[in-house]
N, CA and C atoms as a LAMMPS dump frame, in Angstrom:
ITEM: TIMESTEP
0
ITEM: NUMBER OF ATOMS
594
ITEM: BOX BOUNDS ff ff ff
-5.0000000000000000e+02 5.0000000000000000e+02
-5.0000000000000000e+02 5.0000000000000000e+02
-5.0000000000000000e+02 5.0000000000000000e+02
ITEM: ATOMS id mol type element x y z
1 1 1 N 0.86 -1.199 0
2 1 2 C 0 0 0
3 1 3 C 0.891 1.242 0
4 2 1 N 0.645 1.879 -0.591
5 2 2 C 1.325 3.468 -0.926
6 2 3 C 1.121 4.158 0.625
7 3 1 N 1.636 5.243 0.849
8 3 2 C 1.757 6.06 2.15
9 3 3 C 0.352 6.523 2.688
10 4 1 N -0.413 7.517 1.206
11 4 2 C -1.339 8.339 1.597
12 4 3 C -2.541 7.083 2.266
13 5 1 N -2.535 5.626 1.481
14 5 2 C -3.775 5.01 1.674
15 5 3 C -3.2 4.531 3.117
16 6 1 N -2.245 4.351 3.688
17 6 2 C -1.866 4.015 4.851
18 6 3 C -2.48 5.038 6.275
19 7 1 N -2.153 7.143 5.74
20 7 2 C -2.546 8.117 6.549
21 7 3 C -3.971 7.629 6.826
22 8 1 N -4.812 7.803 5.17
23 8 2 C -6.09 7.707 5.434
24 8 3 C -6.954 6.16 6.374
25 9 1 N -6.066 5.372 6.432
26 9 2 C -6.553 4.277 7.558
27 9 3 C -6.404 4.816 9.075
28 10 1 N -5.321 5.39 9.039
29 10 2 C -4.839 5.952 10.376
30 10 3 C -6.103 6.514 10.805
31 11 1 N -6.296 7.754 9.819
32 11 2 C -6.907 8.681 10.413
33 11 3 C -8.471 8.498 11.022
34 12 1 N -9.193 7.303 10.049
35 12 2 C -10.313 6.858 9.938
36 12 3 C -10.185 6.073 11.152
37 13 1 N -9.124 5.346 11.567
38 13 2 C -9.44 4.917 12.714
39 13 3 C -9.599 5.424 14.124
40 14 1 N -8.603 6.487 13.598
41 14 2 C -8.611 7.923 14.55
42 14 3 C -10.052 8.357 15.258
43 15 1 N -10.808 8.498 14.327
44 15 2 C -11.867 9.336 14.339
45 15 3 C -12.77 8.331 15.121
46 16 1 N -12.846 7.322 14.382
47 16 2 C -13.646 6.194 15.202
48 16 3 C -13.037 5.976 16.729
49 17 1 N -11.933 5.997 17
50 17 2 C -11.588 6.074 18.343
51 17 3 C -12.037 6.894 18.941
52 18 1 N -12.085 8.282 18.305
53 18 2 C -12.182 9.58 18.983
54 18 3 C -13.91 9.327 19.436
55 19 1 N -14.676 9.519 18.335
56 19 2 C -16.249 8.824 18.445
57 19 3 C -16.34 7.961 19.633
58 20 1 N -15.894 6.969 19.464
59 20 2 C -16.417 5.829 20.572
60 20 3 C -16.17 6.313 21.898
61 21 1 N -14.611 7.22 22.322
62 21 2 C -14.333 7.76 23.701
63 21 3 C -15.068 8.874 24.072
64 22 1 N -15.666 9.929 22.832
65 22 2 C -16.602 10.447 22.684
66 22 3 C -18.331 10.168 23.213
67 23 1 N -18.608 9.078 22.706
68 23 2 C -19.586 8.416 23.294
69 23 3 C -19.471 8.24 24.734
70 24 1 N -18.418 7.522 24.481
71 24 2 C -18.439 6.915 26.079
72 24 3 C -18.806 8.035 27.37
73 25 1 N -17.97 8.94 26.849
74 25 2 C -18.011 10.131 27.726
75 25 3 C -19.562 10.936 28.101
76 26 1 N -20.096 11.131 26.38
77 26 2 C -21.065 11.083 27.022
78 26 3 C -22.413 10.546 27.78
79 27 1 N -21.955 9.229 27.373
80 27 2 C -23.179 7.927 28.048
81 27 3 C -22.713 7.989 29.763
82 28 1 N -21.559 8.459 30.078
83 28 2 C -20.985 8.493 31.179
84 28 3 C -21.659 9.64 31.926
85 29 1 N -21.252 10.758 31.46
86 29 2 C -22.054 12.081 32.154
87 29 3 C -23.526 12 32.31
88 30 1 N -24.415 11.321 31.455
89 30 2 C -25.907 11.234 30.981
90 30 3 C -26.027 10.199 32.25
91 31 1 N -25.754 9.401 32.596
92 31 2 C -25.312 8.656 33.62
93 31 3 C -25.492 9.215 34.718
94 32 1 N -24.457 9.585 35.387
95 32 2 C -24.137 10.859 36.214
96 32 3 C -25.319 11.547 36.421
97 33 1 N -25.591 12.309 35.572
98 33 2 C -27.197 13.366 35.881
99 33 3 C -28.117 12.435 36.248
100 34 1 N -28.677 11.383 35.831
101 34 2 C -29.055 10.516 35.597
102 34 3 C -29.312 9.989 37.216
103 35 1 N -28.147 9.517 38.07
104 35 2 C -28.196 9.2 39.161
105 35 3 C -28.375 10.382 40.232
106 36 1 N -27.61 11.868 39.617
107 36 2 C -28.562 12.909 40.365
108 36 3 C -29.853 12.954 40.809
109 37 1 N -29.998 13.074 39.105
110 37 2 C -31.848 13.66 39.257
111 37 3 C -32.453 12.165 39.879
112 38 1 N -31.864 11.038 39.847
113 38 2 C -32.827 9.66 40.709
114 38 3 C -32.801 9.917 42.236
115 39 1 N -31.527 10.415 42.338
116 39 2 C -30.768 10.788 44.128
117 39 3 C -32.209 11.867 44.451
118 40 1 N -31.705 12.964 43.648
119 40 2 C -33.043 13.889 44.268
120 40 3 C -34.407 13.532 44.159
121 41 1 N -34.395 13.054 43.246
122 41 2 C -36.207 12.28 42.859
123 41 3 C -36.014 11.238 44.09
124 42 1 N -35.718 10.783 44.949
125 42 2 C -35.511 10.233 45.916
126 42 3 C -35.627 10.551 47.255
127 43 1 N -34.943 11.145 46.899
128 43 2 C -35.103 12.087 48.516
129 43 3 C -36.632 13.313 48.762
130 44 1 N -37.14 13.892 47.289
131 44 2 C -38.28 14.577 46.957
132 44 3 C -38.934 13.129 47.69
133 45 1 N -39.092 11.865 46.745
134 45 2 C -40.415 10.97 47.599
135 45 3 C -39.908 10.415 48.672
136 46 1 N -38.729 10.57 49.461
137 46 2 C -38.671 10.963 50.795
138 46 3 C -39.769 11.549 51.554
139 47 1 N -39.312 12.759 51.421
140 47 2 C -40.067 13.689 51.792
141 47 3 C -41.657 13.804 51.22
142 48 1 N -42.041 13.628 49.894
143 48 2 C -43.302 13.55 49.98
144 48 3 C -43.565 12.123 50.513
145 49 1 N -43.18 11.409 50.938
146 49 2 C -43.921 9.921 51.538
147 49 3 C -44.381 10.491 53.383
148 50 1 N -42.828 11.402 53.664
149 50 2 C -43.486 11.824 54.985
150 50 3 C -44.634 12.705 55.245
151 51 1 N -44.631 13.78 54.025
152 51 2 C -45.706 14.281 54.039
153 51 3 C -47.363 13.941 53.805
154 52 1 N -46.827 12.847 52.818
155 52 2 C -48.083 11.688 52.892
156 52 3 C -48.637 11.134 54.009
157 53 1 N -47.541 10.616 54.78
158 53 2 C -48.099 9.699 55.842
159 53 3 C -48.673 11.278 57.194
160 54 1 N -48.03 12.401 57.081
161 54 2 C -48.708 13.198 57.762
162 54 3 C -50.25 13.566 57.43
163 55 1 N -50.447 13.467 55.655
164 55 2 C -51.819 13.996 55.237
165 55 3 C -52.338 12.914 55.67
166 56 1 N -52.057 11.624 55.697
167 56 2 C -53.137 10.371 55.754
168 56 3 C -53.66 10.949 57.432
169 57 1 N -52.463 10.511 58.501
170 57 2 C -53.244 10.836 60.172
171 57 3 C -53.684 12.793 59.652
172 58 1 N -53.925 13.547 59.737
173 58 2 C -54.805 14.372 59.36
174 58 3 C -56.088 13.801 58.869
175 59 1 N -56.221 13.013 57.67
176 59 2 C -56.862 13.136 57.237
177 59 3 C -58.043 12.032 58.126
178 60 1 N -57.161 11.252 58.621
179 60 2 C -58.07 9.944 59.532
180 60 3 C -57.958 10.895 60.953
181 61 1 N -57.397 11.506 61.427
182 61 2 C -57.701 12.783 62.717
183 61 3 C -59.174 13.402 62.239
184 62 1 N -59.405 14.075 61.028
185 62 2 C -60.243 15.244 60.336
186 62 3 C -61.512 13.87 60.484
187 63 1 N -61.222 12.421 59.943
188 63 2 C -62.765 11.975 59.758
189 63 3 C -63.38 11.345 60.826
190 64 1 N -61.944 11.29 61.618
191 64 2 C -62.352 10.75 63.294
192 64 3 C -63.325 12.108 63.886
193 65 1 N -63.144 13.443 63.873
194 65 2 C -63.58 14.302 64.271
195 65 3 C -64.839 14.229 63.611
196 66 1 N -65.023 14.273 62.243
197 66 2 C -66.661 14.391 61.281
198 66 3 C -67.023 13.975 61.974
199 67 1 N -66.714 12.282 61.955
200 67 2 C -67.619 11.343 62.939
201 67 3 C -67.903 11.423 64.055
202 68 1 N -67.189 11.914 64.993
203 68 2 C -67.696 12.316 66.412
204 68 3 C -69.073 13.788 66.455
205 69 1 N -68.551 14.717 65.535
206 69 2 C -68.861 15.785 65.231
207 69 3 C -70.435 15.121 64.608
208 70 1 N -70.338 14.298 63.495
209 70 2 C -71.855 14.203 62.921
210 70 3 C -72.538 12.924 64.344
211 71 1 N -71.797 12.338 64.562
212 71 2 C -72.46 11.421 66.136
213 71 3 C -73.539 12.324 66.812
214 72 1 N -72.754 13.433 67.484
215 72 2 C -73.122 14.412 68.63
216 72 3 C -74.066 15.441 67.743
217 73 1 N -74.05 15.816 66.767
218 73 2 C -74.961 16.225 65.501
219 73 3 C -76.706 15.147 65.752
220 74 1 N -76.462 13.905 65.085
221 74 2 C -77.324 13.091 65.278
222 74 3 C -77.753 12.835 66.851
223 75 1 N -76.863 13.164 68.012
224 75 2 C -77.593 12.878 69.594
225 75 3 C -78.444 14.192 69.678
226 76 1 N -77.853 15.103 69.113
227 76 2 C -78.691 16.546 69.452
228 76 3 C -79.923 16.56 68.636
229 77 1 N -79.619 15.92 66.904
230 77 2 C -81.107 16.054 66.512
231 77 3 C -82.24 15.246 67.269
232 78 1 N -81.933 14.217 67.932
233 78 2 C -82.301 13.278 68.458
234 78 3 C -83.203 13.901 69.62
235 79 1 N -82.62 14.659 70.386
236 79 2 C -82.835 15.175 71.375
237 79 3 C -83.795 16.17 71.404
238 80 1 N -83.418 17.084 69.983
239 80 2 C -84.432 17.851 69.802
240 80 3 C -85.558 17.516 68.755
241 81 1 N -85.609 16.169 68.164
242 81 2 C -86.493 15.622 67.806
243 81 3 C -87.883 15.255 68.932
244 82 1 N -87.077 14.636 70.404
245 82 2 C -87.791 14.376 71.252
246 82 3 C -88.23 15.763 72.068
247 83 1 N -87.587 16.825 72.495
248 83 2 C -88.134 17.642 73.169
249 83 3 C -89.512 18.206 72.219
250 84 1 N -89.246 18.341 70.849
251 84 2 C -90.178 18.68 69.691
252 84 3 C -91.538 17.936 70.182
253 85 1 N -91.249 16.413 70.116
254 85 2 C -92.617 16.016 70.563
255 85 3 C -92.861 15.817 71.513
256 86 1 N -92.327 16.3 72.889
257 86 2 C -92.677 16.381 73.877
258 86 3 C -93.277 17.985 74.288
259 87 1 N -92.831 19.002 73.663
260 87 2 C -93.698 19.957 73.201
261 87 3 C -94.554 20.4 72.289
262 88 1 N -94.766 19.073 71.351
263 88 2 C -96.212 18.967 70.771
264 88 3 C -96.981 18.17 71.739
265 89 1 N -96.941 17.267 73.155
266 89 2 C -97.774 16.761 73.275
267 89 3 C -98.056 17.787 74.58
268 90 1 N -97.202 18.169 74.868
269 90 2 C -97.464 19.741 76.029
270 90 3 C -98.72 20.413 75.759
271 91 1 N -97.974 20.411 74.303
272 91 2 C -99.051 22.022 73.38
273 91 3 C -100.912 21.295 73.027
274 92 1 N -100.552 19.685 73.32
275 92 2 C -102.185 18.912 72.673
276 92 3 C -102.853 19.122 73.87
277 93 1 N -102.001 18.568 75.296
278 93 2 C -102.423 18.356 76.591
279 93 3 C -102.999 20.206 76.675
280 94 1 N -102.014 21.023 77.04
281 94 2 C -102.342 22.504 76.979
282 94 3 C -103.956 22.69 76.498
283 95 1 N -104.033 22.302 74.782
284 95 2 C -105.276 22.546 74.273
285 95 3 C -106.13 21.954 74.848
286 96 1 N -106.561 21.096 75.028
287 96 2 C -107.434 19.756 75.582
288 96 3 C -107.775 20.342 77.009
289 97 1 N -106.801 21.066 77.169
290 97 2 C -107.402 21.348 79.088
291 97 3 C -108.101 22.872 78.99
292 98 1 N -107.638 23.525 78.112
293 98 2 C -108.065 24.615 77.895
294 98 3 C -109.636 24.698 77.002
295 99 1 N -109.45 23.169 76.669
296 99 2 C -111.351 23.062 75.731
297 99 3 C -111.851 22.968 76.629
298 100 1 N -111.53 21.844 77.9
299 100 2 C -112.023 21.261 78.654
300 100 3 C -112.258 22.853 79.599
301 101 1 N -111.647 23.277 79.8
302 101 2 C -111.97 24.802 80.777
303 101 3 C -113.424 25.511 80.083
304 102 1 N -113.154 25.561 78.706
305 102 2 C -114.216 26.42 77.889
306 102 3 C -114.994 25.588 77.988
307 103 1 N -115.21 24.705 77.637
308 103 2 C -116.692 23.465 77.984
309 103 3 C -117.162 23.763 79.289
310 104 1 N -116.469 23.587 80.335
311 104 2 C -117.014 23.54 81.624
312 104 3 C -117.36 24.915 82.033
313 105 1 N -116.786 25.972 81.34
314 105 2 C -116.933 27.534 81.743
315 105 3 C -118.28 27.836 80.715
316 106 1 N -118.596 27.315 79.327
317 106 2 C -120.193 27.364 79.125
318 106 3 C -120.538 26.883 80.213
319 107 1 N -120.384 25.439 80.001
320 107 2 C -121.789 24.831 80.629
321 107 3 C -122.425 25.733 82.186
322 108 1 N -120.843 26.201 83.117
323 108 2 C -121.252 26.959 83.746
324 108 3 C -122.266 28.401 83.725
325 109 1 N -121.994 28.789 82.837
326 109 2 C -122.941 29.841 81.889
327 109 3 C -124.056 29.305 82.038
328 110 1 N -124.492 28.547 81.352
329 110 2 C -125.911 27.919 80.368
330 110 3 C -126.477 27.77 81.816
331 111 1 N -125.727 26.874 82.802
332 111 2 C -126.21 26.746 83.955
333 111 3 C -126.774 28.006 85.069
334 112 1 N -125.908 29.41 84.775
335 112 2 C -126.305 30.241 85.347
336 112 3 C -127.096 30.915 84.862
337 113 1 N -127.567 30.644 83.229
338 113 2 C -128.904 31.175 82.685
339 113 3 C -129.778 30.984 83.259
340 114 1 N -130.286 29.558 83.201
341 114 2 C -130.645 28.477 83.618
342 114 3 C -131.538 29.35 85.076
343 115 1 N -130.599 29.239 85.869
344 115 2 C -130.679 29.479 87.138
345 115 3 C -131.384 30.928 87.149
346 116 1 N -130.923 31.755 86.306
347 116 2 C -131.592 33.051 86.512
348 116 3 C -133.137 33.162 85.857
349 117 1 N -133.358 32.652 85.074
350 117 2 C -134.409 32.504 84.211
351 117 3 C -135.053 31.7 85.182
352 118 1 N -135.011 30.664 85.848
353 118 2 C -135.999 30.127 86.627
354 118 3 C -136.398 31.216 87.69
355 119 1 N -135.093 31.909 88.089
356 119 2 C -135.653 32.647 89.631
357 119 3 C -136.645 34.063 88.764
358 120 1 N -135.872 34.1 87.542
359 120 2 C -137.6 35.172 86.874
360 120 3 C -138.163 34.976 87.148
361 121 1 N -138.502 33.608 86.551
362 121 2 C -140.481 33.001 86.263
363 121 3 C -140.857 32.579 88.006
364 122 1 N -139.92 32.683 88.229
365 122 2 C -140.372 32.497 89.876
366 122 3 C -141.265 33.781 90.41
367 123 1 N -140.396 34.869 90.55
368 123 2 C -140.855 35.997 90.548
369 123 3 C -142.111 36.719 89.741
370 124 1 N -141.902 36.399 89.015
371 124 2 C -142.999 36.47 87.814
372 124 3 C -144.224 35.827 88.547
373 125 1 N -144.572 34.31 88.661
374 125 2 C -145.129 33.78 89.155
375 125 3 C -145.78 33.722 90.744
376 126 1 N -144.811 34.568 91.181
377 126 2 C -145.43 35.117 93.124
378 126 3 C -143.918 35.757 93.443
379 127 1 N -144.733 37.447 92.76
380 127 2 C -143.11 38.273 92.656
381 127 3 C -143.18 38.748 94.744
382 128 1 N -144.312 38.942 95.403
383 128 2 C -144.06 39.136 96.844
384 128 3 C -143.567 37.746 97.806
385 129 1 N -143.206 36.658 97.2
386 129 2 C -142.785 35.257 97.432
387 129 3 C -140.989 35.544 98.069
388 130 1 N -140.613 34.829 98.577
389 130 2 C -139.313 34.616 98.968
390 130 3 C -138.52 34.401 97.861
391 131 1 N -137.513 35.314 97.256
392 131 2 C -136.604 34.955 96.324
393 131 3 C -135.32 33.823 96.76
394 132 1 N -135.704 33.042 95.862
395 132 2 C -134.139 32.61 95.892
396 132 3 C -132.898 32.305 96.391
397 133 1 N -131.86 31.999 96.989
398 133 2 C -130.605 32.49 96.946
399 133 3 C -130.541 32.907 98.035
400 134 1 N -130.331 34.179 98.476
401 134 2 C -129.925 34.216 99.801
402 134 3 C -131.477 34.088 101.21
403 135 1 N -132.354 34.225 100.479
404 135 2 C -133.709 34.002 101.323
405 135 3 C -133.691 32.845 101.538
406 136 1 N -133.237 31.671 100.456
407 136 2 C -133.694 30.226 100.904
408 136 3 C -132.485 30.137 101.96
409 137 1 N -131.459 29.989 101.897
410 137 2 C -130.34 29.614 103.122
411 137 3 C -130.892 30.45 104.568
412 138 1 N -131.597 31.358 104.538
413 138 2 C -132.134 31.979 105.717
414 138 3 C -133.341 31.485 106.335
415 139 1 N -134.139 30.875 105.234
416 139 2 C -135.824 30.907 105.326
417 139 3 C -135.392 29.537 106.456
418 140 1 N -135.296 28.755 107.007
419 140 2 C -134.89 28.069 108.507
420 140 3 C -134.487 28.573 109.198
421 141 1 N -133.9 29.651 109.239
422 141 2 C -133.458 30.73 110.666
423 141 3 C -134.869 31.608 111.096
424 142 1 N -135.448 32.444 109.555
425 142 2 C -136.451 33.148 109.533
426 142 3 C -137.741 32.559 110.442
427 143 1 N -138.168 31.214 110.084
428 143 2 C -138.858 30.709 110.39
429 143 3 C -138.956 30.572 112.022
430 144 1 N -137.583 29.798 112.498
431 144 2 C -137.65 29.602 114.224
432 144 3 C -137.819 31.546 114.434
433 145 1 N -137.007 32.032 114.048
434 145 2 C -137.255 33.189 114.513
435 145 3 C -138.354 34.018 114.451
436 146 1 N -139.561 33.765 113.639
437 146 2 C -140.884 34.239 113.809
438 146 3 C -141.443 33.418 114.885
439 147 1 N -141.485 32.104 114.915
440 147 2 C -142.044 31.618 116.417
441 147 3 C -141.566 31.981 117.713
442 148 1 N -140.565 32.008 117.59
443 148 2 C -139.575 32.755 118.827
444 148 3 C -140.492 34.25 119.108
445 149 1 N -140.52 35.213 117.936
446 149 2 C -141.145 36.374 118.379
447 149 3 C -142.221 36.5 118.698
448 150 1 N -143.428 35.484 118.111
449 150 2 C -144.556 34.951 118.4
450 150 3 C -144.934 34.951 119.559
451 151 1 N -144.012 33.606 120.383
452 151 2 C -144.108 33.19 121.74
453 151 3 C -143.753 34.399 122.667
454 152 1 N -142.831 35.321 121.947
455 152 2 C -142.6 36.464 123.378
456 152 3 C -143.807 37.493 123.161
457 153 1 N -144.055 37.64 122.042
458 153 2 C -145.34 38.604 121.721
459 153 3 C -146.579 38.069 122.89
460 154 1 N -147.236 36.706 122.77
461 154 2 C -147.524 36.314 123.457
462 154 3 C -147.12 36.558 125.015
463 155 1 N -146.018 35.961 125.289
464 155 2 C -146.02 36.597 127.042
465 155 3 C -145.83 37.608 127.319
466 156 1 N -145.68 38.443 126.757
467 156 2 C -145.684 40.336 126.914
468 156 3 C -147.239 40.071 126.928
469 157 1 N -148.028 40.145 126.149
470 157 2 C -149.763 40.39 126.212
471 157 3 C -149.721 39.758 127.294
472 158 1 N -150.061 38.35 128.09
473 158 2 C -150.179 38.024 129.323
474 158 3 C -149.637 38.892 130.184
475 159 1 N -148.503 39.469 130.097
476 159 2 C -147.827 40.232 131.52
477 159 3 C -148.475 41.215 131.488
478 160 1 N -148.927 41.603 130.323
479 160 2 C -150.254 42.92 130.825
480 160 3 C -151.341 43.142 130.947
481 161 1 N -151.743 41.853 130.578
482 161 2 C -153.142 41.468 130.963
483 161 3 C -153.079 41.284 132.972
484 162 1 N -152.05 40.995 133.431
485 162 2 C -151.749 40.588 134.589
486 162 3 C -151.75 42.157 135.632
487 163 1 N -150.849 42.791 134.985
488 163 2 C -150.993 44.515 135.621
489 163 3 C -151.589 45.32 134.889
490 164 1 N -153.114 45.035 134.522
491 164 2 C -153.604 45.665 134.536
492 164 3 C -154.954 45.629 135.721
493 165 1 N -155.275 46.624 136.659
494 165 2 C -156.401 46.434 137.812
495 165 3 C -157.659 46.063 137.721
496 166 1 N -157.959 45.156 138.176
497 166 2 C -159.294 44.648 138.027
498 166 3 C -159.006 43.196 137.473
499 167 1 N -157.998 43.086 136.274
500 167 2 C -158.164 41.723 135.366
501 167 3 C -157.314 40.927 136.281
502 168 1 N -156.812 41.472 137.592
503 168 2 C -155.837 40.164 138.057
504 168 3 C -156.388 40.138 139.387
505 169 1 N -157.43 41.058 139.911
506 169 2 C -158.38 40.933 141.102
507 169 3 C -159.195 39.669 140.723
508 170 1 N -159.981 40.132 139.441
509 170 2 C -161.006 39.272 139.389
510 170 3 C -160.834 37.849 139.426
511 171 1 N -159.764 37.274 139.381
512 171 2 C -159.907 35.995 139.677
513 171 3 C -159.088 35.608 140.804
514 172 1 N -159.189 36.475 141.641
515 172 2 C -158.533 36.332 142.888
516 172 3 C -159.792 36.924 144.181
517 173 1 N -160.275 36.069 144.763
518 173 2 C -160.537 36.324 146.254
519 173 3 C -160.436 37.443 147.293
520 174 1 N -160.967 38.015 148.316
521 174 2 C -160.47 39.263 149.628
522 174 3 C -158.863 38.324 150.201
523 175 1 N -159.174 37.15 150.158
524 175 2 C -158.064 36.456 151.259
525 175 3 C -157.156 36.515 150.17
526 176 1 N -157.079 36.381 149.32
527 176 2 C -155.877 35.944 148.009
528 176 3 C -156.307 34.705 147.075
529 177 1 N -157.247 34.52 147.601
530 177 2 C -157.448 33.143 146.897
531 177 3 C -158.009 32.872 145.381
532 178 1 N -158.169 32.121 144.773
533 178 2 C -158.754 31.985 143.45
534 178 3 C -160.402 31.769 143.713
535 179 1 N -160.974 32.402 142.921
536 179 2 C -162.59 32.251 142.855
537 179 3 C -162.746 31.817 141.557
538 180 1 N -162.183 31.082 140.911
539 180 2 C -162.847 30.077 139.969
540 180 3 C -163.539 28.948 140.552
541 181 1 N -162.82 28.413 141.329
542 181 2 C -163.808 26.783 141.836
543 181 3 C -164.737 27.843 143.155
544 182 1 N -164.79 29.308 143.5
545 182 2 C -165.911 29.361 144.786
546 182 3 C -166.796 30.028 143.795
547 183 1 N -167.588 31.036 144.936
548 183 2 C -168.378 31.978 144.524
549 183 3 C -167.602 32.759 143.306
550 184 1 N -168.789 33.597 142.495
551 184 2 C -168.082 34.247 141.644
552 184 3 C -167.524 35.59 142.238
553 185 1 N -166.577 36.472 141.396
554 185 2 C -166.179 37.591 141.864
555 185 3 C -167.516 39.076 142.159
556 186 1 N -166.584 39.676 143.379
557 186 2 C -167.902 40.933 143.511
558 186 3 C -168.046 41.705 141.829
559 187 1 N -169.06 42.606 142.015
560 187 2 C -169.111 43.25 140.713
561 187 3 C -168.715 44.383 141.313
562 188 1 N -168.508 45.117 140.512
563 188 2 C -167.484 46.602 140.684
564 188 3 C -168.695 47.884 140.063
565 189 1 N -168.529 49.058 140.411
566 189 2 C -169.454 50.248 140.115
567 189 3 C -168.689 50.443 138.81
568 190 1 N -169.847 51.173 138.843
569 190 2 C -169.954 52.156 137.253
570 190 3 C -168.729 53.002 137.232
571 191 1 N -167.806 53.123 136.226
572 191 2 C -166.243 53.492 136.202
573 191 3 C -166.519 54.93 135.875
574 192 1 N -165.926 55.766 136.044
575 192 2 C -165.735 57.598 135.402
576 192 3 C -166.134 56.799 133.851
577 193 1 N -165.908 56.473 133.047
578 193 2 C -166.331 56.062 132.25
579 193 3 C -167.721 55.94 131.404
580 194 1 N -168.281 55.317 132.395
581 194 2 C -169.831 54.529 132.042
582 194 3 C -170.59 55.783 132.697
583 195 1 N -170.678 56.679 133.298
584 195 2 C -171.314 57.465 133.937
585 195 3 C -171.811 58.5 132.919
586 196 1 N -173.185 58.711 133.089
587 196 2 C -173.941 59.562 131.663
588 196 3 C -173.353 60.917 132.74
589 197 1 N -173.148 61.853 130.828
590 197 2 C -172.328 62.777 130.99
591 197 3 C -172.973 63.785 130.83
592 198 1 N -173.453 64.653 131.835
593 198 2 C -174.681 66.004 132.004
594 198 3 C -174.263 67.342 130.7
């Protein structure tokens, strides 16, 4: 082989050497970054794994709380579900006693119509008659108490039939005695009275 075809092998192999250490170099560096950016992409899900496992207890803290939170939610509706109908049955009882008042507060009415309208036609019927009401609770006192006055009316008239002169002689005797079972009594003169008047 002549010289020049000898350079040009050289050189061609040259180049291909140069290429391949070329390569190498850079499959080497690409490499290199390569295990960087894995190192840091590493240590990033490091750190986001801790931050993970912090969002997870948050997040099971946050539904532990809902749940207690909607629990005590549901005891209170509960609660005020029941006071609800325990102040609807307040509010039925309430009504019911309050009909029951108005029922019994007519009927009291109707009854005191009733009552007045009879003591009319009462009146009406023998209006100088004893009314009603406070006359009847008396009319048993009234009553003993007219005999009572009766009987003293009575012994007052006797006690003066007694002092008066003549009416308590005459049935008495000169000695004191009674002249019903003797002789009858003397007769007595002509009084200022009976005497014709000139």
């Amino acid at each position: 082989m002549d010289r020049s075809t000898i350079i040009w092998i050289v050189v061609v192999v040259a180049v291909l050497v140069l290429a391949a250490v070329v390569a190498l170099l850079v499959t080497r560096g690409r490499r290199a970054v390569n295990r960087r950016r894995a190192a840091e992409l590493r240590e990033r899900s490091a750190e986001q794994q801790v931050a993970v496992r912090e969002s997870d207890a948050e997040a099971r803290s946050a539904k532990a709380e809902a749940r207690r939170a909607k629990a005590e939610a549901d005891v209170e509706a509960a609660e005020a579900e029941q006071r609800a109908a325990q102040a609807e049955r307040r509010a039925a009882e309430a009504e019911r006693l309050e009909a029951a008042a108005e029922e019994k507060a007519s009927t009291a009415e109707a009854r005191r119509a009733e009552h007045h309208e009879t003591v009319q036609k009462a009146e009406r019927l023998d209006p100088e008659g004893p009314r009603r009401g406070v006359h009847d609770e008396h009319r048993g006192g009234g009553d003993a108490d007219q005999q009572h006055t009766q009987g003293r009316d009575l012994s007052e008239q006797q006690d003066l039939h007694r002092d008066v002169p003549g009416e308590g002689a005459a049935g008495r005797g000169p000695d004191g005695g009674s002249t019903s079972m003797g002789g009858a009594a003397p007769e007595q003169g002509p009084g200022p009275e009976d005497r014709p008047r000139s």
